[in-house]
C-alpha positions as CSV (number, residue, x, y, z in Angstrom):
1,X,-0.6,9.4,-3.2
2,X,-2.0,7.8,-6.3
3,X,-3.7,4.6,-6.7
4,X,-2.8,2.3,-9.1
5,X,-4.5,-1.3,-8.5
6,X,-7.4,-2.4,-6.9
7,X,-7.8,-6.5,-5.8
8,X,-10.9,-7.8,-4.7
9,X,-10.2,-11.4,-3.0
10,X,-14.1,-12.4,-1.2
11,X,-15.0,-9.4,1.0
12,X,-11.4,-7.7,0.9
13,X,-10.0,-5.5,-0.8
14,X,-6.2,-4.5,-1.5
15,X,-5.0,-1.0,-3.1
16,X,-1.6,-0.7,-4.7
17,X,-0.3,2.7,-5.8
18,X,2.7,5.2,-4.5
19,X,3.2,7.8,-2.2
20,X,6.2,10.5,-2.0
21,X,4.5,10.6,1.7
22,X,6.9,9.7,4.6
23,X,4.1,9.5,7.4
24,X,1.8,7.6,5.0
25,X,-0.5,5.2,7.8
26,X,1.6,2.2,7.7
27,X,0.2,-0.8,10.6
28,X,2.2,-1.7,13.5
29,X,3.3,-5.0,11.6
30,X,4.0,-3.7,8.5
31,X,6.6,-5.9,6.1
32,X,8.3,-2.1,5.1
33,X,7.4,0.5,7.9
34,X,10.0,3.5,6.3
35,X,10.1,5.2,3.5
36,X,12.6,4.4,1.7
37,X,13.1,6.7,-1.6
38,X,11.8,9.6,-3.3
39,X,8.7,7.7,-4.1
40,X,8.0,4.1,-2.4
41,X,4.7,1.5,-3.5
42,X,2.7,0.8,-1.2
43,X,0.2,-1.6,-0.3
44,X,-3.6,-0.8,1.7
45,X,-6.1,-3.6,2.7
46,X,-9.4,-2.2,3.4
47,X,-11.5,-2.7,5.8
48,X,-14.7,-4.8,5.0
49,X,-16.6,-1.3,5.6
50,X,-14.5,0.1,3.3
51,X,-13.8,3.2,6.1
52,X,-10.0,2.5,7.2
53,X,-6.9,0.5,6.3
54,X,-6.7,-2.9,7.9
55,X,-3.3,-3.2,7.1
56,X,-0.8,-1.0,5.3
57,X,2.9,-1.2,4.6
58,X,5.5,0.6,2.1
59,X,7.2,-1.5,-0.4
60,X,10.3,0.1,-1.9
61,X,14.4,0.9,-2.1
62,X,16.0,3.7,-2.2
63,X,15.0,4.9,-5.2
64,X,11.4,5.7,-6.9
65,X,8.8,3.2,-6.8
66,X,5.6,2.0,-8.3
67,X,3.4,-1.0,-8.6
68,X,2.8,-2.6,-11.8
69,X,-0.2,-4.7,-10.8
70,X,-1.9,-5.9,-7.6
71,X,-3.4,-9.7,-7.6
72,X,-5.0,-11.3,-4.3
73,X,-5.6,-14.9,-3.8
């Protein structure tokens, strides 16, 4: 995994980055629960105690993926 964007939005905070991980923690109601690729974006928001993901999902196709930026509003 590799972090690549960090969002602060009042007392959250969202992480963007990839993984190559196909059992990265994804929540229950994620938008993308699979992998998808040989590399797949995801994005994390963090608890307000910083300890666990919130809420996680993948976001990718079928081939590598990455995040570009991260913005929260």
């Amino acid at each position: 995994m590799t972090a690549l964007g960090i969002a602060l939005y009042g007392d959250e905070a969202y992480v963007t980055g990839s993984t190559a991980s196909d059992d990265f923690p994804v929540s229950a109601d994620a938008v993308d629960a699979g992998f998808n690729g040989t590399t797949d974006a995801f994005v994390t928001e963090l608890a307000s105690d910083g300890s666990a993901g919130a809420y996680s999902t993948y976001a990718g196709g079928s081939g590598p993926d990455a995040p570009c930026a991260l913005a929260a509003h």
